[in-house]
C-alpha positions in Angstrom: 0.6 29.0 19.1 2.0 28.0 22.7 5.8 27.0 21.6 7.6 27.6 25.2 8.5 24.6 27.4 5.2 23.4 29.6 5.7 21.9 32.8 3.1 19.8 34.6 3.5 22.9 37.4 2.6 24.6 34.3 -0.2 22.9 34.1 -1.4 22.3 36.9 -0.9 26.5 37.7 -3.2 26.9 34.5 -6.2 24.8 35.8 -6.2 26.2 39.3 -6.0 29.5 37.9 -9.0 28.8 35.3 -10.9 26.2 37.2 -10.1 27.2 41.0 -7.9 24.7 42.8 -10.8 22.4 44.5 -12.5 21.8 40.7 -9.5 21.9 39.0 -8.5 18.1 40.3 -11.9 17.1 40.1 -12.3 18.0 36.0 -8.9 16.5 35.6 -10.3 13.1 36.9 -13.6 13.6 35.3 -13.1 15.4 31.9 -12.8 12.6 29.0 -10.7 14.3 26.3 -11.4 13.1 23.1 -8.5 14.5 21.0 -6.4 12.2 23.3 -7.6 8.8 23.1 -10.6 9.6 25.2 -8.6 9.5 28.4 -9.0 12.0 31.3 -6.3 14.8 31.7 -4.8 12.8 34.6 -4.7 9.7 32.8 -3.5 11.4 29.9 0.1 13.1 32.7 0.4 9.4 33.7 0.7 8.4 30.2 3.2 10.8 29.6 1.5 13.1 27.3 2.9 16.2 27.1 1.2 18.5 29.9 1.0 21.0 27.3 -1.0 19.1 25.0 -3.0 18.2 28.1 -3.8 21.5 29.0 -4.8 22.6 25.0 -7.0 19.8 25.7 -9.0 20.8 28.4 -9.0 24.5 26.5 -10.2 23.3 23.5 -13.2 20.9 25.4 -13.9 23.4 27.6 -13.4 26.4 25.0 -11.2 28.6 27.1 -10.9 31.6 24.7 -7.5 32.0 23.0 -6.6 35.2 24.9 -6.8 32.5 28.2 -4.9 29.9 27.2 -1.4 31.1 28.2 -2.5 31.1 31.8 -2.1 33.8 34.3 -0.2 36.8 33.8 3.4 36.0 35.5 6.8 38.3 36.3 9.2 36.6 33.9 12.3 34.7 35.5 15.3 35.9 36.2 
């Protein structure tokens, strides 16, 4: 379970990274995600749903493996 604070950077890091950067905008436009309220992924940011819960979203409608869903491997802050 993904319990670490989620920035829509975060987010939008995570679906370049999965989709490629050109696709990744046009599925956020275009995906309807039922599990919130049937609204795309971008209308679901403006409404201020949590880009976390966004980005389970996509996962789960897209079914991004669980191994994938934390995004791309990054060096930790410091």
């Amino acid at each position: 379970p993904y319990t670490t604070l989620f920035r829509s950077s975060e987010f939008w890091t995570n679906m370049d990274y999965e989709f490629g950067a050109g696709y990744a905008r046009v599925l956020a436009g275009d995906l309807v995600l039922g599990s919130l309220g049937n609204m795309t992924a971008l209308e679901a940011l403006e409404a201020g749903v949590a880009p976390k819960d966004v980005w389970l979203a996509v996962c789960e409608t897209q079914d991004i493996p669980e191994v994938r869903r934390l995004g791309p491997d990054r060096e930790p802050r410091r």
